[in-house]
N, CA, C and O of each residue as an XYZ file, in Angstrom:
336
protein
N     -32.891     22.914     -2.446
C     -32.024     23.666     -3.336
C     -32.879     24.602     -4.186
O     -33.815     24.220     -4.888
N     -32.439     25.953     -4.046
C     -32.858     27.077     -5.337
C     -32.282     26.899     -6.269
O     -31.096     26.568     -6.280
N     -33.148     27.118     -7.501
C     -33.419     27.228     -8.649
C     -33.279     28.436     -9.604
O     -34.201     28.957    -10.231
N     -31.567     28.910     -9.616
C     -32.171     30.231    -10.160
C     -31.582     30.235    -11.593
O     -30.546     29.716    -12.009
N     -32.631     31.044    -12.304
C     -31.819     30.718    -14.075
C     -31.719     33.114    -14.454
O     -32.484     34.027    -14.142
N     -30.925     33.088    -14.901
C     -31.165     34.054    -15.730
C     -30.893     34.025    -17.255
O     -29.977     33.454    -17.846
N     -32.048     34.883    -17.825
C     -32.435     34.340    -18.860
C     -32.151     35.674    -19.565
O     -32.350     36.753    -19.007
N     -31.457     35.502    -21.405
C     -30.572     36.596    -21.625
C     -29.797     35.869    -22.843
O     -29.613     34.657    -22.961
N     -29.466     36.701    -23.553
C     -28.339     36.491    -24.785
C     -27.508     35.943    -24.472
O     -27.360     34.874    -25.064
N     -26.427     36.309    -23.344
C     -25.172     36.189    -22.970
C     -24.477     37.230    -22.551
O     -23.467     37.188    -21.848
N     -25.312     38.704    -23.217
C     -25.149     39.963    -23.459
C     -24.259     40.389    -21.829
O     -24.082     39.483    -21.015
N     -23.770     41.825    -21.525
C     -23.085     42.208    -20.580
C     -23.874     41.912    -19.667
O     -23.703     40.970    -18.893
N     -25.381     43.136    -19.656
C     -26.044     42.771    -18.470
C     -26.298     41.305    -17.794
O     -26.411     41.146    -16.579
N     -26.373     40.228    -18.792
C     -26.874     38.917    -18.306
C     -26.064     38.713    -17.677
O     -26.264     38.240    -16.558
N     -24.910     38.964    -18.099
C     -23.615     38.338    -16.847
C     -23.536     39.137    -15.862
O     -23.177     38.570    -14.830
N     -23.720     40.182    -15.771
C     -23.659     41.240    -14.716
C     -24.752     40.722    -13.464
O     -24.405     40.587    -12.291
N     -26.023     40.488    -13.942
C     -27.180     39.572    -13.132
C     -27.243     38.494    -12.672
O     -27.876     38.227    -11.651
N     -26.484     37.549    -13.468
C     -25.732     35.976    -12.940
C     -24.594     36.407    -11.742
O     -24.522     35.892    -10.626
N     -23.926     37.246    -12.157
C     -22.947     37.394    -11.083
C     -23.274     38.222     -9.947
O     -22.497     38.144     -8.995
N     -24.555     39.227     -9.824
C     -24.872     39.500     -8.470
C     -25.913     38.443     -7.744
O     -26.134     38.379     -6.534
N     -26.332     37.857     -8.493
C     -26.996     36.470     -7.737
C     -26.205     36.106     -7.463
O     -25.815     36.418     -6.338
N     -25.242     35.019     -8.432
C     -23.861     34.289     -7.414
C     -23.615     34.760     -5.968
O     -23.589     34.027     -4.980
N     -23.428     36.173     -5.994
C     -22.606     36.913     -4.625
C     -23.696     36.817     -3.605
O     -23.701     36.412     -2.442
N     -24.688     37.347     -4.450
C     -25.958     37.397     -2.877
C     -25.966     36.122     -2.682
O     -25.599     35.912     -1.526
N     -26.266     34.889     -3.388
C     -26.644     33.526     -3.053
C     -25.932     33.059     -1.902
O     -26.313     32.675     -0.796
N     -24.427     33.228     -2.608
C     -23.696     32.930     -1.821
C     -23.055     33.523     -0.359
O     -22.319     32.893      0.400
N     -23.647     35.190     -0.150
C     -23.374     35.351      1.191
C     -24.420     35.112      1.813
O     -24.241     35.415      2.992
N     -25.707     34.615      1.588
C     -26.560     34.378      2.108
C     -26.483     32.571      2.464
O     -27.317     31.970      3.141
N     -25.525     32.090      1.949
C     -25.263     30.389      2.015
C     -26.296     29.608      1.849
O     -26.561     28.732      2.672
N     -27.157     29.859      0.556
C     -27.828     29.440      0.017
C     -27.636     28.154     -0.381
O     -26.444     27.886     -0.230
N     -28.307     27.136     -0.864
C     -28.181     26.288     -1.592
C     -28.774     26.673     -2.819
O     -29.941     27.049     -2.928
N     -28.089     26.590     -3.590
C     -28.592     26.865     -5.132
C     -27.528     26.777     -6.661
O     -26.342     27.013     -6.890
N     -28.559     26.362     -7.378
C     -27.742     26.218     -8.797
C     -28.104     27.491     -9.262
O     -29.155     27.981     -8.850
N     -27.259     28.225    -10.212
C     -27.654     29.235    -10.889
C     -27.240     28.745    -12.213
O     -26.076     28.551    -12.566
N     -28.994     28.443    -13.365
C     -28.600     28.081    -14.910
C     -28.415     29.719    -15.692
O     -28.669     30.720    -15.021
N     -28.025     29.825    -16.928
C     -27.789     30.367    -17.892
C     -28.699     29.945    -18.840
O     -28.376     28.961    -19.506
N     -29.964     30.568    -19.088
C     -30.276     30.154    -20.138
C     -30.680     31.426    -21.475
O     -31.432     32.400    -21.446
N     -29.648     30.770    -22.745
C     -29.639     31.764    -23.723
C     -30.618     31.360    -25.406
O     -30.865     31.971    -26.446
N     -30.924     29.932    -24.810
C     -32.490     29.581    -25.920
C     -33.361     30.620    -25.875
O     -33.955     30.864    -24.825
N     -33.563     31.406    -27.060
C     -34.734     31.987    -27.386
C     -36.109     31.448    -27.161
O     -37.110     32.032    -26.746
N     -35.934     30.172    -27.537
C     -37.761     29.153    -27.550
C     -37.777     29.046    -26.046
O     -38.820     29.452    -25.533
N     -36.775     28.550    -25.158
C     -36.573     28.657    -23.964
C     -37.113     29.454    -22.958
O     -37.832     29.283    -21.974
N     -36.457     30.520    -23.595
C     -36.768     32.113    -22.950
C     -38.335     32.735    -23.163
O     -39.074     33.369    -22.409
N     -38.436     32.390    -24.146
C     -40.432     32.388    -24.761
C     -41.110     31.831    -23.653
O     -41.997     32.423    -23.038
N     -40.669     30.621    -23.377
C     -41.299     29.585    -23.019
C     -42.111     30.653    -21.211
O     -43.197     30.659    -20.632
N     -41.466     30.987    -21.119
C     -41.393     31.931    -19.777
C     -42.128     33.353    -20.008
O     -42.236     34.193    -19.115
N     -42.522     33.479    -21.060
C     -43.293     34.797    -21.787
C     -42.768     36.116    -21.251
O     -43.464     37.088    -20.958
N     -41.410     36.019    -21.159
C     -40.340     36.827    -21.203
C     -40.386     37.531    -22.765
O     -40.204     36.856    -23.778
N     -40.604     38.707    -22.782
C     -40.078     39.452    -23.834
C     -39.024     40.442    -23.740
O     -38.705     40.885    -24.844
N     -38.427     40.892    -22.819
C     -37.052     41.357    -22.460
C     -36.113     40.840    -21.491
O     -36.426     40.468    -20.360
N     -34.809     40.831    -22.037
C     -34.232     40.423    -20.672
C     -32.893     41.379    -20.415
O     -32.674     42.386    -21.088
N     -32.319     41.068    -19.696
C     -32.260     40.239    -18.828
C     -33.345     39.727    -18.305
O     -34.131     40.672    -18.237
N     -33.864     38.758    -17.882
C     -34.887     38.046    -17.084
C     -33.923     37.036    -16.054
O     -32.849     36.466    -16.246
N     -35.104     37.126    -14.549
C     -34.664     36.643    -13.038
C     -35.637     35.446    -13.264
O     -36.715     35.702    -13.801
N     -35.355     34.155    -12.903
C     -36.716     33.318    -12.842
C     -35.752     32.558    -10.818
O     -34.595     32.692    -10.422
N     -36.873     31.913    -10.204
C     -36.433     31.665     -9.407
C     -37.456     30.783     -9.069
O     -38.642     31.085     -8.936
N     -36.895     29.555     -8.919
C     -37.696     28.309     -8.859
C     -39.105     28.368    -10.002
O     -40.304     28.332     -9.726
N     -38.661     28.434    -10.883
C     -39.550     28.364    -12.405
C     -40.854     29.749    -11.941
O     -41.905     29.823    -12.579
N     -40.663     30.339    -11.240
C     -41.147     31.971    -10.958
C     -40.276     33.194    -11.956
O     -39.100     33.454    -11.703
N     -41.022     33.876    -13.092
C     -40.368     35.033    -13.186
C     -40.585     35.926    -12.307
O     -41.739     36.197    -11.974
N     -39.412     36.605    -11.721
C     -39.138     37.567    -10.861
C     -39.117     38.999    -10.927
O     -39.636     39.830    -10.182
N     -38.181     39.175    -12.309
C     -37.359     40.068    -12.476
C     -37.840     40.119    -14.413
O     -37.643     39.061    -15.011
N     -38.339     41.141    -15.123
C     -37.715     41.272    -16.482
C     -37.369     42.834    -17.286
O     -38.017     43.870    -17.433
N     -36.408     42.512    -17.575
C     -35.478     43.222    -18.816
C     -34.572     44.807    -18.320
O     -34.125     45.792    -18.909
N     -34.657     44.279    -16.821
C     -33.327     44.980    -16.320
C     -32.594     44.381    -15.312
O     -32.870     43.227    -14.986
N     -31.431     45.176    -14.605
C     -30.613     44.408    -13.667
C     -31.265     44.579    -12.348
O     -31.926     45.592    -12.117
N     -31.124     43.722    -11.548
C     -31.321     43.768    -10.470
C     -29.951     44.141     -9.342
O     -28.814     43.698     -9.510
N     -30.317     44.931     -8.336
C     -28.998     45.639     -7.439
C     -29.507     44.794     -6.835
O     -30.708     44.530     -6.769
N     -28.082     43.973     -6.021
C     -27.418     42.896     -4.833
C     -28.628     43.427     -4.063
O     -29.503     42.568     -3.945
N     -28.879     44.446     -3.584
C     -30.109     44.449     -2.301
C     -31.616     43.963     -2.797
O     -32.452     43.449     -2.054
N     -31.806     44.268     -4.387
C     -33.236     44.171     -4.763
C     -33.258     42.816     -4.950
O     -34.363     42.274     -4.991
N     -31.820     41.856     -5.128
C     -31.838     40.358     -5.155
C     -32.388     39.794     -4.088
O     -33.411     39.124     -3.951
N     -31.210     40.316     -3.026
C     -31.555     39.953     -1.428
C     -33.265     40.059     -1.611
O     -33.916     39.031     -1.800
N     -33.673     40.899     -1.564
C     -35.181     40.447     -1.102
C     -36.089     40.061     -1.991
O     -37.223     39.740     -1.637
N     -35.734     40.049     -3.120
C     -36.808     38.881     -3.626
C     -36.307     38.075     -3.691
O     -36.856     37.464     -4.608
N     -35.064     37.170     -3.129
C     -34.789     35.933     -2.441
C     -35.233     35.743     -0.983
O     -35.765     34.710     -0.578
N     -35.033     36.570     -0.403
C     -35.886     36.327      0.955
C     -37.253     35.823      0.601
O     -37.686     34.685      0.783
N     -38.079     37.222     -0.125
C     -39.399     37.206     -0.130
C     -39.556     35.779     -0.611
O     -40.691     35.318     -0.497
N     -38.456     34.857     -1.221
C     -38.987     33.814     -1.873
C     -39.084     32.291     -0.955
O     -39.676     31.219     -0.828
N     -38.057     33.121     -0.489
C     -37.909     32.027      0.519
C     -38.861     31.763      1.944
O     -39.048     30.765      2.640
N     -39.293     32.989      1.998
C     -40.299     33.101      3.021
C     -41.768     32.575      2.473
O     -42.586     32.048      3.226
N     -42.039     32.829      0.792
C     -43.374     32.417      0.494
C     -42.994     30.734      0.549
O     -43.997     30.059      0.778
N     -41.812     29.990      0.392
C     -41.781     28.710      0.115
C     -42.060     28.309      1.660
O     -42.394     27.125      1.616
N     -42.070     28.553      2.403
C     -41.802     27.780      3.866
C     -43.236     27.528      4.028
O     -43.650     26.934      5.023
């Protein structure tokens, strides 16, 4: 199972980024949880200083813009290909 959190206020974009993961995850029939995380100390913790932030299996991916459904797709591939 993937691990994916986006990390974020709650703000528009964060949801906008949770919800094109959801879609890619899911046409890709992924197994995966997608967390929400809106802790500041949390979000530190990841030495994230903007977000939106992508983390994917405790990997930051992605920080402090959105990612387009295709730029997901492949750094989920790419991720999935470095895990094998």
């Amino acid at each position: 199972m993937f691990k994916i959190k986006v990390l974020g206020s709650g703000c528009s974009k964060c949801q906008k980024l949770a919800e094109t993961c959801s879609a890619v995850a899911d046409s890709l029939e992924l197994d995966y949880q997608l967390v929400k995380v809106t802790d500041v100390e949390e979000i530190m913790e990841y030495g994230v200083m903007s977000t939106p932030a992508l983390v994917i299996d405790e990997q930051v991916k992605l920080t402090g813009r959105l990612a387009s459904p295709a730029e997901f797709k492949a750094l989920m591939l790419a991720h999935i290909e470095s895990s094998v």
